[in-house]
N, C-alpha and C positions, 0 to 999 in steps of 0.2 A: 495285573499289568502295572507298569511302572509308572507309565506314560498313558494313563488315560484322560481323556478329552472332554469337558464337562459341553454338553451342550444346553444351550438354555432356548425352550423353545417360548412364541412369541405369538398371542392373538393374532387375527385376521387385523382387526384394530390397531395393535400398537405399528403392522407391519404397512399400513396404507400410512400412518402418521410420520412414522421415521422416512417410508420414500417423501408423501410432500415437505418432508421439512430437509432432506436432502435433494430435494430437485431443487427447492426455495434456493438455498446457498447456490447451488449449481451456477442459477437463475444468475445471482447477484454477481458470482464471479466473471461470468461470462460480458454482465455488462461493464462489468469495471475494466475487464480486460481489453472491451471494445473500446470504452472513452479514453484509456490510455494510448489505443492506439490512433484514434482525433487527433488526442494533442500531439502527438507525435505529426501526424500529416501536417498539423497546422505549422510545428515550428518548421519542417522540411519546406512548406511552401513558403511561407515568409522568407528561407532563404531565398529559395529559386526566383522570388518575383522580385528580386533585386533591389530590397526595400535600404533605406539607408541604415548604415551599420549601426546607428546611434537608439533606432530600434529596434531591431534584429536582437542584439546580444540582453537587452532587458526582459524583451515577450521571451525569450529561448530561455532564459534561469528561471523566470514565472512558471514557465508553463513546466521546465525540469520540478521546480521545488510542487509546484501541487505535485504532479508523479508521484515524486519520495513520500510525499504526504499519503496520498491515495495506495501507494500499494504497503506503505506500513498500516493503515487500519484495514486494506481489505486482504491482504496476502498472509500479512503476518497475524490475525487473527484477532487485533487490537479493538475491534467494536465488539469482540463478544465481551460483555463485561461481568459476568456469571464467573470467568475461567479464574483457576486460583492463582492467588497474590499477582493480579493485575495490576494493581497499584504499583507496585514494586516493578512490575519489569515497564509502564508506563514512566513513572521516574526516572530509571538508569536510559529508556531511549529519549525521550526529554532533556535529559539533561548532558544525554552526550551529545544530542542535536544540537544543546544552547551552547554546548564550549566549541564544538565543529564551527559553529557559527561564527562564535568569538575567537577564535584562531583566525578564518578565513578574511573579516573585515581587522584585526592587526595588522596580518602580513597586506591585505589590501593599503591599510594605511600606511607601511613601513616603505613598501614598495611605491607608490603613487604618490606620496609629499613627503 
């Protein structure tokens, strides 16, 4: 056959270790997905209780940038630090976070004085 299929079979051992270290991740995604969805209630009620605008728009970018933060090391796979040339793809996102950054307070600055 052209197309055969290798299969690799797997102790009783290796196969209880890969479920808990796949429930483990599970585990952690589930919570992260939960505390992003907090933050989210919190910035929605902070609108709704009609707080003044002058904190409103600070705590709502706060709690946005942990987010970006939180689902880049738990989504994007950023705390495993084993996976290859992590350094490297840590770099290019680092450092397109620091020029995003530094565009956004320019135009802040060009725009506002």
């Amino acid at each position: 056959m052209a197309h055969d299929t290798h299969f690799e079979t797997r102790s009783q051992a290796q196969y209880e270790y890969d479920r808990a270290q796949n429930s483990k991740k599970m585990r952690k995604q589930v919570t992260q997905f939960a505390i992003m969805i907090l933050l989210t209630f919190v910035a929605f009620s902070a609108v709704v209780a009609d707080f003044a605008p002058n904190f409103i728009k600070p705590l709502v970018l706060l709690l946005a940038g942990i987010q970006v933060v939180q689902q880049l090391y738990s989504f994007m796979h950023m705390e495993e630090k084993d996976a290859p040339h992590m350094g490297v793809i840590q770099f290019f996102m680092w450092g397109g976070g620091f020029i995003a950054f530094t565009f956004f307070v320019c135009f802040l600055t060009i725009i506002w004085w």
